[in-house]
C-alpha positions, 0 to 999 in steps of 0.5 A, spaced: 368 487 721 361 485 719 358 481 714 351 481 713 348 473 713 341 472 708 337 468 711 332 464 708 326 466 708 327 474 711 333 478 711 338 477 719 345 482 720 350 478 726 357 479 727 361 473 724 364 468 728 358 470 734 352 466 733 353 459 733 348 454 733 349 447 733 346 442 728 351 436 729 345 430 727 344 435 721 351 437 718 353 432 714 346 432 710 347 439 709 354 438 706 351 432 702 347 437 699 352 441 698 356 436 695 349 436 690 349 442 688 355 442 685 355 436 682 349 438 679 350 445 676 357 440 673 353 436 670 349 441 667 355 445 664 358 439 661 351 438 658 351 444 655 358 444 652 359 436 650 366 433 649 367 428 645 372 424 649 371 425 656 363 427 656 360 421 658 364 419 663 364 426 666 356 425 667 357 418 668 362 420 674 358 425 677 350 422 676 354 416 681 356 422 686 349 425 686 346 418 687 350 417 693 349 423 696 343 422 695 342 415 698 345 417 703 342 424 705 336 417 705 339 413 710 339 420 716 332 422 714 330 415 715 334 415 722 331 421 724 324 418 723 323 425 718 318 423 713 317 429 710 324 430 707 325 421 706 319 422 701 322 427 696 329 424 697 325 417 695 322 421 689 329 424 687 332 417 687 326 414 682 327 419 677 330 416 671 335 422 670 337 425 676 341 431 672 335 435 670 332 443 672 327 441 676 331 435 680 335 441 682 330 445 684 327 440 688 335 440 691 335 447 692 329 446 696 331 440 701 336 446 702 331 451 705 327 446 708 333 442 713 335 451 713 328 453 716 327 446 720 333 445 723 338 450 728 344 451 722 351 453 724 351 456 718 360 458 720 360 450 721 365 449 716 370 453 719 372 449 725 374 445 719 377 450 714 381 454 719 384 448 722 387 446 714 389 454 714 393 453 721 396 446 719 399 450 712 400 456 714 400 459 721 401 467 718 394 467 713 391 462 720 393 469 724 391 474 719 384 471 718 382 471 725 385 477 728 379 482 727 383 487 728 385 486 720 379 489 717 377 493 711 373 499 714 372 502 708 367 497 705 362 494 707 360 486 706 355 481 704 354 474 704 348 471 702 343 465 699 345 465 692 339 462 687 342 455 687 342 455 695 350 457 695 354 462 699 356 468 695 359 475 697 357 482 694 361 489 696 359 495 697 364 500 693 360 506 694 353 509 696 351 506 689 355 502 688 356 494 689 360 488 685 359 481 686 365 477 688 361 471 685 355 470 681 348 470 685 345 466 680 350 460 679 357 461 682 359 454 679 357 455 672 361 462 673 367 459 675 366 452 670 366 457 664 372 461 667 376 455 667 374 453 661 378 459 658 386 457 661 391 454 657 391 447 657 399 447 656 401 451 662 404 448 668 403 453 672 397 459 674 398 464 677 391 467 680 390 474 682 383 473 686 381 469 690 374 471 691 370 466 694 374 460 692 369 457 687 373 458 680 379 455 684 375 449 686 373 448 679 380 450 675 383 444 681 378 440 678 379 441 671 386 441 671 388 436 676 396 437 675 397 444 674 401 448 680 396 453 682 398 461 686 392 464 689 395 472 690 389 475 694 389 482 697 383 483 702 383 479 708 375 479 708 374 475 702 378 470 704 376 470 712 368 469 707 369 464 703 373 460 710 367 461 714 362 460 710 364 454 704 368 448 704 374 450 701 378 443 704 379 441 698 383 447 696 386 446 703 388 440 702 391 440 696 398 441 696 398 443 688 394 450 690 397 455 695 394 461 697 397 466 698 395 473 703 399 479 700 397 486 703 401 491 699 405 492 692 411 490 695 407 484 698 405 483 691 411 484 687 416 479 692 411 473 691 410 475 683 419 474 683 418 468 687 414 464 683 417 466 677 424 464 680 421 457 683 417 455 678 423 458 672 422 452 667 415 452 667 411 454 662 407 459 666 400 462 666 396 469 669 389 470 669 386 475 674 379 474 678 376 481 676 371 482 682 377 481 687 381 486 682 375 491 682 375 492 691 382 493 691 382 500 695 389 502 693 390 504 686 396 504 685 397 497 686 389 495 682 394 499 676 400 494 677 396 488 677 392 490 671 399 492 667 402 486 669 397 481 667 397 484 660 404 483 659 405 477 662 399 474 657 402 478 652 409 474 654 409 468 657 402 466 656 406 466 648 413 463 649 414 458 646 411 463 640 416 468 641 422 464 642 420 461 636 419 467 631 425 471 635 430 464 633 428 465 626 429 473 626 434 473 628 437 468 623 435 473 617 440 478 618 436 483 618 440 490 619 438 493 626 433 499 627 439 503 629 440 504 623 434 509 622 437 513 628 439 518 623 433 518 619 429 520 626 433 525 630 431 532 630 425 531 625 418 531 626 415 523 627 408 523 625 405 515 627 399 513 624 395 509 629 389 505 626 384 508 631 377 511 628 378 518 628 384 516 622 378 517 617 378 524 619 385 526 618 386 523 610 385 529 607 389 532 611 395 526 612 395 526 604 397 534 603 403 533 609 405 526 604 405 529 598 409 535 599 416 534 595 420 538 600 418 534 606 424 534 608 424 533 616 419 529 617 418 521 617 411 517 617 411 512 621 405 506 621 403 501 625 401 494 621 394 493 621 391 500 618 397 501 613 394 497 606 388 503 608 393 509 608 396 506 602 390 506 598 387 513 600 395 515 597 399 516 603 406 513 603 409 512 610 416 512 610 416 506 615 411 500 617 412 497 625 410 491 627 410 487 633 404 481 633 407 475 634 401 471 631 402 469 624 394 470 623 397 477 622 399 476 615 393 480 613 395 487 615 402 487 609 398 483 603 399 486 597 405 491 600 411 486 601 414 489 594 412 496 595 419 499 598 416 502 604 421 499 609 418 494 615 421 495 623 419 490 626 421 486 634 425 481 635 418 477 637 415 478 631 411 473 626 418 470 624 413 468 617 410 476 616 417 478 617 420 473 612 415 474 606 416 482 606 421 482 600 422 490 602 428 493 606 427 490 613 430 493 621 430 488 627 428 491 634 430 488 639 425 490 646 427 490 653 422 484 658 424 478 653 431 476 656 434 473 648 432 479 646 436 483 650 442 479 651 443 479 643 442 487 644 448 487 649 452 483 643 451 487 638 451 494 643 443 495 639 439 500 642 434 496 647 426 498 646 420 498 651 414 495 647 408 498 652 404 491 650 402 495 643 405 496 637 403 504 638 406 504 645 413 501 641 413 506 635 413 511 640 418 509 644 422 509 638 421 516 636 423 518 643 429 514 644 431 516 636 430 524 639 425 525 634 424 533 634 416 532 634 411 526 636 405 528 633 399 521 633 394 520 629 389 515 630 391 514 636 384 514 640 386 509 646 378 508 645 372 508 641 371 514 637 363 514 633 361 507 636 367 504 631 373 500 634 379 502 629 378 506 622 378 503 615 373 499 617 378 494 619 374 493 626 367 493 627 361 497 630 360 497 638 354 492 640 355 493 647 357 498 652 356 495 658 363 492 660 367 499 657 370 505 661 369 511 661 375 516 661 376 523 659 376 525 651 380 529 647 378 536 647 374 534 654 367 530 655 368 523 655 370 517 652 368 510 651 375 504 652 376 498 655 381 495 659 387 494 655 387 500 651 386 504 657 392 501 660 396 502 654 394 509 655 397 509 662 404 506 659 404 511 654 403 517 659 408 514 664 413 514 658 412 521 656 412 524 663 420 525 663 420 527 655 422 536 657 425 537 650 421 533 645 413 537 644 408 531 644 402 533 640 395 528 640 391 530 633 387 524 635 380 524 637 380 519 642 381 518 649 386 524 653 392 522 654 396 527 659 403 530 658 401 530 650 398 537 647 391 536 643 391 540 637 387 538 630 393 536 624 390 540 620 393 547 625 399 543 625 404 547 620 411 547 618 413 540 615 418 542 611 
């Protein structure tokens, strides 16, 4: 394995571990500046995202360290007779504010200075961080200098960042490479990435341990919180150890890092955690970089399908068991009950995708039929007030957002007599506030929900993370005859993200996907969709008896035949 090592100023390739240089009376300097650097590029984010309670003191600490840093980065300058670096240190020090732009710079180029003027280990602090590796534990020390684990199929580069930091970027293909961290800033970076947890969760569970910086930083910020780091390249792992002080991780027995190296690896530490830590409220959160480089596909899918279900769970506990309480205590008739209503018939779901706005003209002439006889509407939530306005009358509205804020989606249709299915994990106050006839469904994955099923013997259903994804799985287990979708894009159609008007217009389309399009070409999409498009395909794989039709103009969903609504006959 080689990774490529930026100099400064010019461009030099070694193996790593081979080149040892020693610099013994500068190595403290050079973690002192270190130490700098970070503290500085804190100082700048607290700055530029103010609190309240906790700003002051936050810069008040770290201008403190910088300036003992400092000080002492001063007294070995001094000692070293170096007169050079003792009068920029001096000029920084006599600086009425140390946390400025142009201070750091000057930060940045001391860095280069003691870089191209002395002889720079730059693996020195692998001595140190292999020996807290060892000490922890012996099976990620032995993978980690065990050359003969390496990932041949990618090719590595570490290299001076723009604050004088070390950061690795990956080589996928020919034309293409990812960064594991930012070349501009990788503390901001992780600053803005820690920022985003859930102050609430006891427990983060972290898929990606890249080059440590956003571990270091959600340490920081959350001090008490119990930290998993499930990492499948050995090489990120052996960069970020040879070429950064990461003792601070090492050393902290609340972060535990973790080597998994295939599926079932992945699969028995996720059981592990969860049972260890059962009584916790726990947190996922993935470190996409690290996600992307993962060579098998299989598993780069699960870990993204897991992710989204674990937010969609755990991340809302408290909220679903709270709405699942008040549910249940409605004593609505269960979903079971529309069984009858399905069995045999065509379903046609309504999804709020934007190709919907296509099909209006065609959906009211099937709706306005008088001898509709074997077939049911079924309509997610969020589109069904603009279905309704454009005159089409759904015989049943599904709903599966645990988030009260949803109320907007069924304002003004609670009294219209079209009856509500809802999840047992729905918003307890949407589902009380519909006056209309309503069914409770009771979904696999949420261990209330199932062992109420159990008591009443109630169908349980797969809910896929998305309110199409459960209407489908409904129809499915109810036998429906035929499953024809509607709006059901899994994607952007026209530049729009839903119809009606409900969503908005795509700004950017850089962070988006492409994938393969109804009737061909391509699509654009974005993560979660595309993983609901994947849900939807594995669930459909084993259905031989029920045909399958996507009138959707979105992205191709394989096992499902495209055929436009309008050449769709026999709805009688």
């Amino acid at each position: 394995m080689i990774i490529f090592l930026l100099s400064i100023p010019k461009l030099s390739i070694i193996p790593i571990i081979t080149k040892k240089y020693y610099f013994l009376y500068q190595k403290p300097t050079f973690l002192y500046i270190d130490n700098i650097i970070r503290a500085e590029s804190e100082i700048m984010y607290y700055k530029r995202n103010k609190e309240s309670d906790t700003f002051d003191k936050k810069i008040e600490r770290l201008t403190a360290e910088v300036s003992g840093y400092l000080n002492k980065m001063l007294e070995r300058a001094v000692e070293k007779k170096d007169s050079l670096l003792e009068e920029n240190i001096r000029q920084i020090l006599e600086c009425q504010d140390i946390s400025t732009t142009d201070i750091s710079k000057n930060i940045y180029g001391i860095k280069e200075y003691i870089l191209n003027n002395y002889d720079i280990d730059v693996c020195f602090y692998s001595e140190k961080n292999l020996k807290l590796i060892n000490n922890r534990t012996s099976f990620l020390y032995e993978k980690i200098i065990d050359e003969n684990i390496q990932n041949k199929n990618r090719q590595y580069e570490v290299g001076w960042n723009r604050i004088c930091g070390i950061s690795l970027s990956v080589e996928l293909s020919e034309n293409e490479k990812t960064n594991i961290c930012s070349f501009g800033d990788p503390w901001r970076e992780a600053l803005l990435y820690a920022e985003k947890l859930n102050d609430d969760a006891q427990v983060c569970v972290i898929f990606g341990f890249g080059m440590g910086y956003h571990v270091q930083e959600i340490s920081v910020m959350y001090p008490e919180k119990t930290i998993y780091i499930l990492e499948n390249d050995i090489e990120q792992i052996r960069a970020a150890v040879y070429y950064r002080d990461v003792s601070d991780i090492l050393l902290n027995e609340n972060i535990h890092l973790i080597y998994c190296n295939d599926t079932v690896s992945y699969a028995g530490w996720i059981k592990k955690i969860i049972e260890k830590e059962e009584n916790k409220k726990l947190e996922c959160k993935m470190w996409m970089p690290s996600i992307k480089v993962i060579d098998d596909k299989n598993l780069r899918e699960l870990l993204e399908q897991y992710s989204v279900s674990f937010f969609s769970m755990d991340y809302f506990r408290d909220k679903l068991v709270e709405n699942f309480t008040k549910n249940t205590q409605l004593k609505d008739e269960n979903v079971d009950a529309v069984k009858n209503d399905i069995s045999g018939k065509d379903v046609i779901l309504i999804a709020a995708g934007p190709s919907l706005d296509n099909e209006t003209e065609n959906l009211n002439k099937i709706t306005k039929q008088r001898d509709r006889k074997n077939t049911v509407i079924l309509c997610v939530g969020k589109i069904v007030r603009k279905v309704i306005e454009k005159g089409i009358i759904p015989d049943y509205i599904i709903m599966t957002d645990a988030k009260d804020k949803t109320r907007w989606q069924i304002r003004g249709v609670e009294k219209s007599g079209i009856p509500l299915i809802y999840i047992s994990t729905a918003s307890a106050k949407v589902a009380a506030e519909y006056v209309s006839k309503r069914y409770i469904a009771y979904q696999k994955g949420f261990e209330q929900a199932e062992e109420k099923a159990g008591q009443n013997g109630a169908t349980l259903f797969e809910t896929g993370g998305s309110v199409a994804a459960f209407a489908i799985d409904m129809a499915l287990r109810f036998k429906c005859k035929r499953l024809i979708c509607i709006g059901l894009d899994m994607g952007y159609t026209d530049e729009r993200t839903h119809a009606g008007g409900i969503g908005g217009k795509i700004s950017d389309r850089s962070k988006l996907k492409q994938v393969e399009a109804v009737g061909g070409g391509k699509a654009y999409t974005n993560k979660s969709l595309d993983i609901y498009r994947k849900w939807i395909e594995k669930r459909i794989a084993a259905e031989k008896d029920i045909e399958l039709i996507n009138a959707s103009h979105g992205a191709r969903i394989h096992g499902m035949r495209e055929v436009d609504l309008k050449d769709i006959d026999d709805y009688k």
